[in-house]
LOBARO-712994 format. One record per residue: x, y, z of N, C-alpha, C, O, CB in turn. Coordinates in steps of 0.02 Angstrom, whole numbers, padded with zeros to 5 digits, always signed. Glycine has a CB too. Layout:
BEGIN
XYZXYZXYZXYZXYZ...
END
This chain:
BEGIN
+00269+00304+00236+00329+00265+00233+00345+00248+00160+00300+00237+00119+00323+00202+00275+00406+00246+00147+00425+00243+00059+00442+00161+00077+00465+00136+00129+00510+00306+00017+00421+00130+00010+00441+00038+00007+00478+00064-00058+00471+00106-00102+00362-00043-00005+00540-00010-00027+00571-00013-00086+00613-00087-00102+00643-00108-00051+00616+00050-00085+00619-00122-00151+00647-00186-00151+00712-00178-00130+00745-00131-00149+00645-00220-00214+00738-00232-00081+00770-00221-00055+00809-00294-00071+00853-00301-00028+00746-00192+00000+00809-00336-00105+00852-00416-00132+00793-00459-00129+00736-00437-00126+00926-00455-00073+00808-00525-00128+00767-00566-00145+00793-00627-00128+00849-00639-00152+00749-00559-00204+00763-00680-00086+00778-00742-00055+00800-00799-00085+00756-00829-00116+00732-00760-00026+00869-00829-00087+00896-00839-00100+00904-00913-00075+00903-00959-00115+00921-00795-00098+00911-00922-00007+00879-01003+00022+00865-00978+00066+00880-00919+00077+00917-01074+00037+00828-01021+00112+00791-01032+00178+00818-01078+00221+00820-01134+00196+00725-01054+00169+00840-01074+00276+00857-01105+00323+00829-01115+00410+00827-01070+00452+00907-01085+00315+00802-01207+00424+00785-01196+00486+00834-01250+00515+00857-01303+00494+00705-01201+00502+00842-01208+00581+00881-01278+00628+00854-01311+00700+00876-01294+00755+00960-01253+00653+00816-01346+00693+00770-01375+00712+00811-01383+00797+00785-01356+00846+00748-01441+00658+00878-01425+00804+00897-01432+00872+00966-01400+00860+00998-01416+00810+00895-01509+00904+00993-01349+00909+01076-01330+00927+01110-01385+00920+01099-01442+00939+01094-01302+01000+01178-01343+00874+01226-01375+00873+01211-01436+00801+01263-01467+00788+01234-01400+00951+01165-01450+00768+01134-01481+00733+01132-01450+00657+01117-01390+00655+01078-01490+00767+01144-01480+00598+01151-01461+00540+01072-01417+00522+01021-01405+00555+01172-01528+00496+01092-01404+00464+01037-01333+00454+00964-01388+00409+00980-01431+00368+01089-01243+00376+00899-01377+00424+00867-01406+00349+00833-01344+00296+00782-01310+00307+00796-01465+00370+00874-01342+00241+00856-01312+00199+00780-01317+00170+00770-01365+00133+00900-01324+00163+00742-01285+00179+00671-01262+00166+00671-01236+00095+00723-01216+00070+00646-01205+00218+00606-01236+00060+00596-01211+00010+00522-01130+00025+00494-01091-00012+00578-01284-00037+00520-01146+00109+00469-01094+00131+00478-01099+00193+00500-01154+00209+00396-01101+00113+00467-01052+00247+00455-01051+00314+00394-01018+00346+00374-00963+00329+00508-01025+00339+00378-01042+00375+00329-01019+00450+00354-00978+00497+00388-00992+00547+00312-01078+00498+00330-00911+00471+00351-00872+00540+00299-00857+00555+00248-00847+00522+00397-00813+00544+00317-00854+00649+00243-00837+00697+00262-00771+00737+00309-00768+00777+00221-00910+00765+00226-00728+00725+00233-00677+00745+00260-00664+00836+00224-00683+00883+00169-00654+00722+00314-00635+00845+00359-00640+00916+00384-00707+00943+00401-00722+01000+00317-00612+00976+00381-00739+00892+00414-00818+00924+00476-00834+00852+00534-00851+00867+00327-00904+00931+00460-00829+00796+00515-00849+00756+00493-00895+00705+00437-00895+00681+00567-00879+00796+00546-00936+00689+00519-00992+00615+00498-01036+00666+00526-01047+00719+00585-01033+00544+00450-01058+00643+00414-01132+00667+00450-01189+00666+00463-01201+00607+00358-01153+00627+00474-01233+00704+00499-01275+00723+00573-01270+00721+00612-01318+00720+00472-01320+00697+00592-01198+00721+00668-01187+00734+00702-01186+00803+00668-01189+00855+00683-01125+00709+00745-01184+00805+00779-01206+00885+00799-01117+00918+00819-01118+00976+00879-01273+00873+00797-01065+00894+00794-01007+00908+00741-00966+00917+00750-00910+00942+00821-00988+00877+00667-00994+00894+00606-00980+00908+00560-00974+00977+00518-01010+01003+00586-01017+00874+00585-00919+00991+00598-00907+01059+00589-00844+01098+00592-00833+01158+00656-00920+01067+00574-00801+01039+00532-00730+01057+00582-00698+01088+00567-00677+01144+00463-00733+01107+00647-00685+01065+00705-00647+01060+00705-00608+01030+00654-00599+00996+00748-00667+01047+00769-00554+01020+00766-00510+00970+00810-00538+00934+00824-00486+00904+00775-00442+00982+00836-00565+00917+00854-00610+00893+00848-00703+00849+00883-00753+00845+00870-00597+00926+00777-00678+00824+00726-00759+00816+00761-00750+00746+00810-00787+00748+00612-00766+00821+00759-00719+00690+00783-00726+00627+00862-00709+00618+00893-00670+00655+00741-00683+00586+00886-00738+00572+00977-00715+00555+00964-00697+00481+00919-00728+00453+01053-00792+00561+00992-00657+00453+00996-00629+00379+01078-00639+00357+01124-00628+00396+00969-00538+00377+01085-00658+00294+01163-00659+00304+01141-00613+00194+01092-00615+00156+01222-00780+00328+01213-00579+00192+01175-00590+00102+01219-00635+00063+01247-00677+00097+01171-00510+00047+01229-00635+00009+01258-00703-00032+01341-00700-00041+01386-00742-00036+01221-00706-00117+01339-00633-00057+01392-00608-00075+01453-00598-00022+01508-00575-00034+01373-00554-00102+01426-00623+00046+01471-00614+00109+01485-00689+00109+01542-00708+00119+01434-00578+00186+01440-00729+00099+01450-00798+00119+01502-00815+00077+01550-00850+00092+01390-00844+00113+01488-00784+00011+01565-00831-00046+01628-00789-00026+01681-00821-00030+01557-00821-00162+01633-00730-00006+01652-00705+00022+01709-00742+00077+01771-00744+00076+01604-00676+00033+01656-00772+00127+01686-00811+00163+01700-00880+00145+01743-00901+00183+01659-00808+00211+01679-00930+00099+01704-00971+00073+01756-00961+00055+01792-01008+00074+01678-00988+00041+01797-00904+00010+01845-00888-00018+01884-00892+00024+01909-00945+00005+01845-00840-00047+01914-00878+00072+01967-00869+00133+02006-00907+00124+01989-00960+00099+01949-00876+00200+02062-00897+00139+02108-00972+00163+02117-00962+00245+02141-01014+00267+02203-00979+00118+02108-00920+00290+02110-00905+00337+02045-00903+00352+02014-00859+00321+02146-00862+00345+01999-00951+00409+01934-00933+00420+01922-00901+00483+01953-00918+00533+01895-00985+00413+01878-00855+00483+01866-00840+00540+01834-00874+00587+01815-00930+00568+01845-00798+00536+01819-00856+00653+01773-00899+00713+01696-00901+00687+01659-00950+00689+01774-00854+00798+01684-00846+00665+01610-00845+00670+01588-00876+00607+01528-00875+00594+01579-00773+00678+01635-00908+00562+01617-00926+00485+01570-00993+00495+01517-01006+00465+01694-00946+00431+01602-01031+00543+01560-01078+00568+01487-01097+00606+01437-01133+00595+01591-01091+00594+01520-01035+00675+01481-01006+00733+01392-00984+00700+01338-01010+00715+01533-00925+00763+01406-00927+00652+01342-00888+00611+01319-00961+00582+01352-01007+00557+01365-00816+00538+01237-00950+00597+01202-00995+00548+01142-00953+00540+01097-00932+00576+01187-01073+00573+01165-00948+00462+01096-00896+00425+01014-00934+00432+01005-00995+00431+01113-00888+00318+00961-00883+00441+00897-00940+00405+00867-00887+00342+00812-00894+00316+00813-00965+00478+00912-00838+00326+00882-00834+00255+00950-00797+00215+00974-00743+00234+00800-00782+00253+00969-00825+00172+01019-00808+00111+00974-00758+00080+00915-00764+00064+01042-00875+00056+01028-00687+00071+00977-00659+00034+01040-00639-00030+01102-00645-00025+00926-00589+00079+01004-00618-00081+01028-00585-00146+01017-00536-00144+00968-00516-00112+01010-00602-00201+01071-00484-00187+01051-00406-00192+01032-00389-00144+00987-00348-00156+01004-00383-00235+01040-00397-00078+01056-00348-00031+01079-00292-00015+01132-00286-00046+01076-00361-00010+01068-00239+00021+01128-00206+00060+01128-00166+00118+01120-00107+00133+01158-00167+00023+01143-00236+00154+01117-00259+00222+01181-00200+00274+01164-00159+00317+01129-00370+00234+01241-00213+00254+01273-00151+00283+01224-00073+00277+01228-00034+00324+01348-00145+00239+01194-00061+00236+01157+00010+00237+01082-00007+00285+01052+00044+00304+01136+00040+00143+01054-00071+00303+01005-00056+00355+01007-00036+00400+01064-00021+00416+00981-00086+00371+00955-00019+00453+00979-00006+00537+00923-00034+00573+00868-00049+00550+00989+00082+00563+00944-00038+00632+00875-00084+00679+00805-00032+00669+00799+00028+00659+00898-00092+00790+00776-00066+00675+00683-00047+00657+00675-00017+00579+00645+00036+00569+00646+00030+00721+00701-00048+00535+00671-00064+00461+00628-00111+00470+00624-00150+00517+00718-00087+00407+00589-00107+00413+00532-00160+00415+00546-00202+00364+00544-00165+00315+00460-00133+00406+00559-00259+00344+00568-00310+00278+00499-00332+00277+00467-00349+00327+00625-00381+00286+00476-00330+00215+00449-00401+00225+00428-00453+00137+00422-00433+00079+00366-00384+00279+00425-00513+00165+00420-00563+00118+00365-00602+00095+00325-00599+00142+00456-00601+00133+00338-00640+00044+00280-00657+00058+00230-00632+00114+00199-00579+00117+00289-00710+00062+00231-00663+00139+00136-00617+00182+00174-00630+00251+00145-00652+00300+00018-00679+00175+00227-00616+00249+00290-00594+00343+00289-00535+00341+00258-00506+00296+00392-00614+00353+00311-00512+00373+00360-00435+00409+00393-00435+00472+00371-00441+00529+00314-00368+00424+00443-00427+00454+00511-00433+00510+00529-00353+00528+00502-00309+00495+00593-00478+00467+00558-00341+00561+00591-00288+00597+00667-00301+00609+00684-00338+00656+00556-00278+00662+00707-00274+00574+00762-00253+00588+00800-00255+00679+00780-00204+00708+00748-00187+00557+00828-00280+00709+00837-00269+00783+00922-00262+00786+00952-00228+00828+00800-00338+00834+00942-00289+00752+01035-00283+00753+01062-00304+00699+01041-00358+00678+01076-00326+00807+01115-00268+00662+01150-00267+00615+01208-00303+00667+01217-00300+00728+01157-00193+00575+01243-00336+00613+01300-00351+00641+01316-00405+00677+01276-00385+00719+01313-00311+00671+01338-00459+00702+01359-00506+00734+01406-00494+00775+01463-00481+00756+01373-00546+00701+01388-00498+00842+01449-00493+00917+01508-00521+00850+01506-00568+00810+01431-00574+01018+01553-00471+00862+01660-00518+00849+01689-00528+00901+01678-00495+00951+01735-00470+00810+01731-00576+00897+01762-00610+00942+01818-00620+00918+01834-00673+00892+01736-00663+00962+01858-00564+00922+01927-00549+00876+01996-00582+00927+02054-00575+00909+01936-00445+00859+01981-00609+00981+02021-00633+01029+02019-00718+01014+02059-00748+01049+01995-00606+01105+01981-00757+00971+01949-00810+00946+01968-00812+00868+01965-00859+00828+01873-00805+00961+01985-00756+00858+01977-00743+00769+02045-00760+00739+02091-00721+00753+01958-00653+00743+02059-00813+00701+02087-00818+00658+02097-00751+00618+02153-00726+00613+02062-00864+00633+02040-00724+00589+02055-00678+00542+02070-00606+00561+02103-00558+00540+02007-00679+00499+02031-00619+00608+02049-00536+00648+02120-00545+00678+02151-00496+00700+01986-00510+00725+02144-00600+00680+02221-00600+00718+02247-00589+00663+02292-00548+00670+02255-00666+00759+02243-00602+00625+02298-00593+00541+02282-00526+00526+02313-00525+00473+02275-00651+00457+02261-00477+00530+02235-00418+00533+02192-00409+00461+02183-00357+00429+02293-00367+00547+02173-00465+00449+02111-00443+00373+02040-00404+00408+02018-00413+00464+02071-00539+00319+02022-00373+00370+01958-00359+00364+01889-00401+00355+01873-00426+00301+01962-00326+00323+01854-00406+00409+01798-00471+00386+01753-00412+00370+01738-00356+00389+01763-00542+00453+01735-00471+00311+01663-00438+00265+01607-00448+00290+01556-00413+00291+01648-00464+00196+01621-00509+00314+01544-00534+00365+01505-00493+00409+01444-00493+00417+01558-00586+00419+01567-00445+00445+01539-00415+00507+01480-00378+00488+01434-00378+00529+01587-00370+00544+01473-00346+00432+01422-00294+00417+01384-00324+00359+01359-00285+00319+01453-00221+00399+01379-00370+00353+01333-00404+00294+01307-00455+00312+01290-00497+00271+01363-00425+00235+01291-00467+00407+01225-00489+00433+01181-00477+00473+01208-00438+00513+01225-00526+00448+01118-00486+00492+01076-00451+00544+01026-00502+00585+01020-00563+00575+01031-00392+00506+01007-00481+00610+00966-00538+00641+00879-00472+00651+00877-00412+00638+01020-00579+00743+00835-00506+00670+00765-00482+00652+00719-00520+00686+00732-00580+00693+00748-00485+00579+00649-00490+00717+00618-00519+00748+00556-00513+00702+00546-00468+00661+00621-00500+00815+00510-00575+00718+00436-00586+00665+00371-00515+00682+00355-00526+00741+00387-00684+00696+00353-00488+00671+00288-00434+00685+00245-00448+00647+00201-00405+00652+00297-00360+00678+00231-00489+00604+00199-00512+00565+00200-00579+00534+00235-00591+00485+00202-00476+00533+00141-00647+00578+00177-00690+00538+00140-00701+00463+00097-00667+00436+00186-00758+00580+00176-00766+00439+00143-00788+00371+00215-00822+00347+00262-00836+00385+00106-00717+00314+00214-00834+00262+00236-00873+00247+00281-00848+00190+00259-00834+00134+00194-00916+00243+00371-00840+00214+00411-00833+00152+00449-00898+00090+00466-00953+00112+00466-00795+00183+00454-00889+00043+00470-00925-00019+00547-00898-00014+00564-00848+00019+00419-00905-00095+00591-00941-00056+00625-00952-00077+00590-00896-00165+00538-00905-00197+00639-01033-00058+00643-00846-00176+00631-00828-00242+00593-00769-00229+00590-00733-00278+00596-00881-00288+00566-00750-00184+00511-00687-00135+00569-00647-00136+00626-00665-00119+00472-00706-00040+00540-00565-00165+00571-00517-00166+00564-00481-00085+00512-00483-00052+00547-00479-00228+00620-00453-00067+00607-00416-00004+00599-00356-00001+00649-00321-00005+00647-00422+00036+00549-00332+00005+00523-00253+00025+00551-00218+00096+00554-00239+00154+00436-00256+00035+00569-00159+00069+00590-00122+00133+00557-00063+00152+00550-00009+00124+00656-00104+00131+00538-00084+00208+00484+00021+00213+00540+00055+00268+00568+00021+00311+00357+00024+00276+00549+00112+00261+00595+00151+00311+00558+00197+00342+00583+00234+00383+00653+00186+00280
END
């Protein structure tokens, strides 16, 4: 398998109960098939991690028209230098002493809900997030480069 840097963590995010503001971490606990430790999505889904990269988020700050999901999406890791549109499910990331797996690019749209998709813009978001399940736990940093094996 070829590794290769793939961005580098940018913040950390856990949300402890739904519907509930995010707490920004300076490290997380991931447990291998369950998710971040004491997150409210930790739950042994394919779906336990969200990836968003930086450059989508200002992206979406910028808008004057927001979309549904601008709110809806809650990242738990900001990444930098990404390029998360070129992954596909079953890549391997990994960060400090983690490894995640790739499981879905992309975020369900809900263009019947969408502000922006009704105005007919193009969201950047759609392909510049993923979500990922733990196969390895241990412990990522804030500032941890992300490795990619294909």
């Amino acid at each position: 398998m070829e590794t290769k840097t793939a961005g580098k963590i940018r913040s950390l995010y856990r949300y402890p109960e739904k519907k509930q503001p995010a707490v920004q971490e300076g490290c997380l606990i991931l447990e291998e098939n369950l998710g971040i430790r004491g997150d409210c999505h930790s739950d042994g889904s394919d779906r336990q991690i969200s990836l968003l990269d930086v450059s989508a988020k200002a992206w979406m700050e910028s808008q004057e028209i927001k979309g549904f999901c601008f709110t809806k999406f809650k990242e738990n890791i900001l990444l930098e230098d990404s390029d998360i549109p070129q992954w596909k499910p079953g890549i391997h990331i990994k960060a400090g002493t983690a490894e995640l797996v790739i499981t879905k690019i992309q975020k369900h749209c809900y263009p019947e809900m969408c502000n922006l998709a009704k105005s007919g813009c193009i969201c950047r978001f759609q392909g510049s997030s993923c979500f990922a399940r733990v196969v390895r736990s241990g412990i990522m940093k804030v500032g941890d480069k992300i490795e990619m094996e294909e």
